[in-house]
Structures are given as C-alpha cells and as structure tokens.
C-alpha positions in Angstrom: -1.9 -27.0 26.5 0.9 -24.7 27.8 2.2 -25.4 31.2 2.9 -22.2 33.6 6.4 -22.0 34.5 7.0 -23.6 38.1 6.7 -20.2 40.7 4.9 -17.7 37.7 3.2 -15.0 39.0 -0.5 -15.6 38.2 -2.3 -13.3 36.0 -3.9 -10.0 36.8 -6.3 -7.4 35.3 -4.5 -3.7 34.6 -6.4 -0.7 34.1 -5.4 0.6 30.7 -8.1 3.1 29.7 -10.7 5.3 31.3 -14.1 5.7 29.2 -14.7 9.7 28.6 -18.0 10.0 26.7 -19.9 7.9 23.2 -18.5 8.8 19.4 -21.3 8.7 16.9 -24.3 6.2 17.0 -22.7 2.9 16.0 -21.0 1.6 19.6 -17.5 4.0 19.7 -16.5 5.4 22.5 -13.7 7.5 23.6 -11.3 6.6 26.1 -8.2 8.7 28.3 -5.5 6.1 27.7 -4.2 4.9 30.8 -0.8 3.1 29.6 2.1 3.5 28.1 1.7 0.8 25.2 -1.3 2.1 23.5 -0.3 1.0 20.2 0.4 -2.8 21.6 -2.8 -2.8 24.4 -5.6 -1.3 21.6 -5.1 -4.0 18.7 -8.1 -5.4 16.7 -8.8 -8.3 18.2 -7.5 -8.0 22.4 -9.8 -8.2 25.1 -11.0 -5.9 27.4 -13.1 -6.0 30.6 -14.9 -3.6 32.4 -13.2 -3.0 36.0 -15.5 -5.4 38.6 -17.1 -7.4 35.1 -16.2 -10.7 33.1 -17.7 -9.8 30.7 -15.4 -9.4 27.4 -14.8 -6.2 25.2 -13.3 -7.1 22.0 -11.7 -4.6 20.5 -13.2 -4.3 16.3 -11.3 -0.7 16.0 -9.2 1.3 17.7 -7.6 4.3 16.4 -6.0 7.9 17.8 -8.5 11.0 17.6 -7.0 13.6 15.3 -8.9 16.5 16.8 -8.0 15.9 20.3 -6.5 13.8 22.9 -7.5 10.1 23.7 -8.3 7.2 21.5 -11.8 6.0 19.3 -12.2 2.4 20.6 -15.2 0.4 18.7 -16.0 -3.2 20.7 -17.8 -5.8 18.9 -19.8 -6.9 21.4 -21.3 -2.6 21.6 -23.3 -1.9 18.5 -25.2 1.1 19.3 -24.6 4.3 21.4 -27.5 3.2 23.8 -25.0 0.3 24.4 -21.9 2.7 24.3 -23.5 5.0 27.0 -23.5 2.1 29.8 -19.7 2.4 29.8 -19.2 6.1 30.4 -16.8 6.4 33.5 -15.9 3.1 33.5 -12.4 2.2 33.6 -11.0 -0.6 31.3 -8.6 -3.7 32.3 -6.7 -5.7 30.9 -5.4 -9.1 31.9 -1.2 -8.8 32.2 1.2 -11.0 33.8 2.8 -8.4 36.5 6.3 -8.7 35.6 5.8 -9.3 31.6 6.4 -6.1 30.8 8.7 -4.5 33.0 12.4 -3.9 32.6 14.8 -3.5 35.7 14.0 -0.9 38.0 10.1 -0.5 36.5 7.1 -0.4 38.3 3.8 -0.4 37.8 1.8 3.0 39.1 -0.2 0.8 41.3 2.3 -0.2 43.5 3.1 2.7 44.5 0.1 4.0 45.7 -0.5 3.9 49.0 3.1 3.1 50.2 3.9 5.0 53.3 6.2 7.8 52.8 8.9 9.3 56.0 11.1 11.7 56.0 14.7 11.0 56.1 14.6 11.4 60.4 12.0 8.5 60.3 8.8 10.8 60.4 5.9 9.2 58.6 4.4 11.9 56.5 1.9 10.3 54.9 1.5 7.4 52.0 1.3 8.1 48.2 -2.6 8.6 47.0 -1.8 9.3 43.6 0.7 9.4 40.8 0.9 11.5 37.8 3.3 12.5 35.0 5.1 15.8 34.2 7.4 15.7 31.4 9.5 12.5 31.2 9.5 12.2 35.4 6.6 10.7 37.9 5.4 12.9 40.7 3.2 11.4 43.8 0.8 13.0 45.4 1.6 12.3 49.7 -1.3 12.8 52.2 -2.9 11.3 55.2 -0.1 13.3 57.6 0.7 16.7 59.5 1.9 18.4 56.6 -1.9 17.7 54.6 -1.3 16.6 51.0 1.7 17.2 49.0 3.5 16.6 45.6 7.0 15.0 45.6 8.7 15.1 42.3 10.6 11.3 41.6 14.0 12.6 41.4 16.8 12.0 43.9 17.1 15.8 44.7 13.9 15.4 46.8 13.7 10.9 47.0 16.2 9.2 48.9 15.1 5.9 49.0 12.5 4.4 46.4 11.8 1.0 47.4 7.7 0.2 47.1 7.5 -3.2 46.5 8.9 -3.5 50.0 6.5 -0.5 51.3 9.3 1.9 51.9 9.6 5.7 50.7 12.0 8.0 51.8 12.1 11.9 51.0 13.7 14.6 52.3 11.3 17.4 54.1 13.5 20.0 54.0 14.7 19.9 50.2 10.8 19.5 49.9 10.2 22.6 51.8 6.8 20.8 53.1 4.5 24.1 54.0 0.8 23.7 56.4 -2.0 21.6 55.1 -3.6 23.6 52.3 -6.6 22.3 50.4 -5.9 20.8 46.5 -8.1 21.2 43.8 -9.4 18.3 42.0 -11.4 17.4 39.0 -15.0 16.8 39.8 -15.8 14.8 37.1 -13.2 11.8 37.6 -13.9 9.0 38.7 -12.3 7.2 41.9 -8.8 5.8 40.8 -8.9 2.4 39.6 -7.6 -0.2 42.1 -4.3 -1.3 39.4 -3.6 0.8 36.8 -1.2 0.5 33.6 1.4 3.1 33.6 4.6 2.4 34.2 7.5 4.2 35.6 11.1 4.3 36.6 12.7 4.3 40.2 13.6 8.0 40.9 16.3 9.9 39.1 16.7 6.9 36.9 15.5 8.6 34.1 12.7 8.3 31.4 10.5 4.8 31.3 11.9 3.4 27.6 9.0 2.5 25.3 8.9 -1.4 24.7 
C-alpha cells in the first residue's frame, strides 16, 4: 500500500469534458474537451465520473473527430445510445491531485473564478465569473459591480497584480477603458459552469501555458 506523503494535498475531481450530444447507436458520445491534456486525460482505460456521481466511466475508446471539433469517447460501462443519451450536458471529472500538474506560476481556471477584482485605487469592480481562451492568452469575464460585466485580457498592459490563490486581482480601469453596464450575449444551450474545471493557465503576461 502506498503511503501519502506527510502534508499532501488530498485528491479532487476536475472537470475535463463537457458531453455535447450521442455518436451512433453503440454508447459513443461526443464531448467539448475541457483541458489541456487531452491526449494524457482520454486514455483507454482512465476513469471518469459524472459531476455530482460515483459512479465510474471507463474510458473503452477515445479518439479526435475528424469532421469537427471535440472528441468520440466510448465508456464501457454505456453500451447503447439510450444509455449514451442520459449523459447529454453533463460535465465529466476526473480525480487529480491539485498541484500534480502544474508548473510554477500555473493555475487551475477554477481558482480563479470568483476572485474579487479592484481597480488599482482600491475600487472593487466585481469578481471573475468566467474564463476563456483567445489565442495563446486567458481573458476573465468581471461582473457583479458598477461597471456591469466586462472582459479583462490576462496581460500586464491591463493586470497589475495576479494573485488568486490569495483572492486578490488587480486591474487597471483606465487602460481597460471600463464603459456603462451593457448586456452580454450568451449561449443558451450551455450548461451552468462546472464547479472545478481542467484548464490551466499562466499568471498574466507570463506567456503561453507549456504542454506537459
């Protein structure tokens, strides 16, 4: 039996994938990858769970769709699209140890969301609700204060201090050029984000995330 090393983080479940719709009529469904270690993550063989379930998904095939973006993921436990169907919108986990896979400066999408953000005159302008990805550099979607909901792109032209594991975001307003509260669009058809997801990312300016 292996013995945890004295002060290791405990494990965790990561979202990695988000189920999109059923492929074919034998169990396959198609999933939006969530993380940035596809190849490693959707292995014959690696368990999945279901986010809120125990219940294991073990992973019989998983390959790239040639015709379009995502993955066709095959779970030996699902053998029929009936089956298949129960797990559209659900998002997938998988059980990590936080740090294991992080290099210096890394973090995890999840901790980001829903640090506070202020400006650099101490103004709280809202906390980060979401996070995605343009080109090789992260951008988080701010809300909750006077200025409505806003994108900040994570480079130090706009970020002055980037610290979220100790809940504190710094911007500057004015390079921002924050405007009124304006409504955004948003995609009817996704589901609520997942409470910890697997992307990873780099503190601002730093640079692309490296693949492991």
């Amino acid at each position: 039996m292996d013995d945890a090393a004295p002060n290791a983080p405990a494990s965790e479940r990561l979202v990695v994938a988000l189920v999109r719709g059923v492929h074919g009529l034998h169990g396959a469904v198609r999933i939006e990858i969530l993380t940035d270690r596809a190849d490693a993550r959707f292995v014959p063989g690696a368990v999945l769970h279901r986010e809120g379930s125990d219940e294991a998904l073990t992973i019989a095939s998983a390959e790239a769709v040639a015709d379009g973006p995502g993955w066709r993921v095959r779970f030996a436990e699902i053998t029929g699209r009936d089956a298949a169907d129960t797990l559209r919108g659900a998002y997938l986990e998988t059980v990590t140890r936080p740090d294991a896979d992080l290099a210096r400066g890394e973090f995890y999408w999840h901790e980001v969301v829903g640090v506070t953000v202020s400006g650099v005159d101490g103004t709280v302008l809202g906390t980060v609700q979401d996070i995605y990805r343009v080109a090789e550099n992260e951008v988080f979607v701010v809300g909750g204060g006077a200025y409505g909901t806003f994108d900040v792109p994570g480079v130090r032209a706009f970020i002055r201090v980037f610290a979220p594991r100790r809940g504190e975001i710094v911007v500057d307003a004015e390079a921002l050029d924050l405007q009124p509260a304006r409504a955004r669009s948003t995609d009817p058809d996704r589901p609520r984000a997942p409470r910890r997801r697997s992307r990873r990312g780099k503190a601002a300016g730093a640079g692309p995330t490296p693949e492991p």
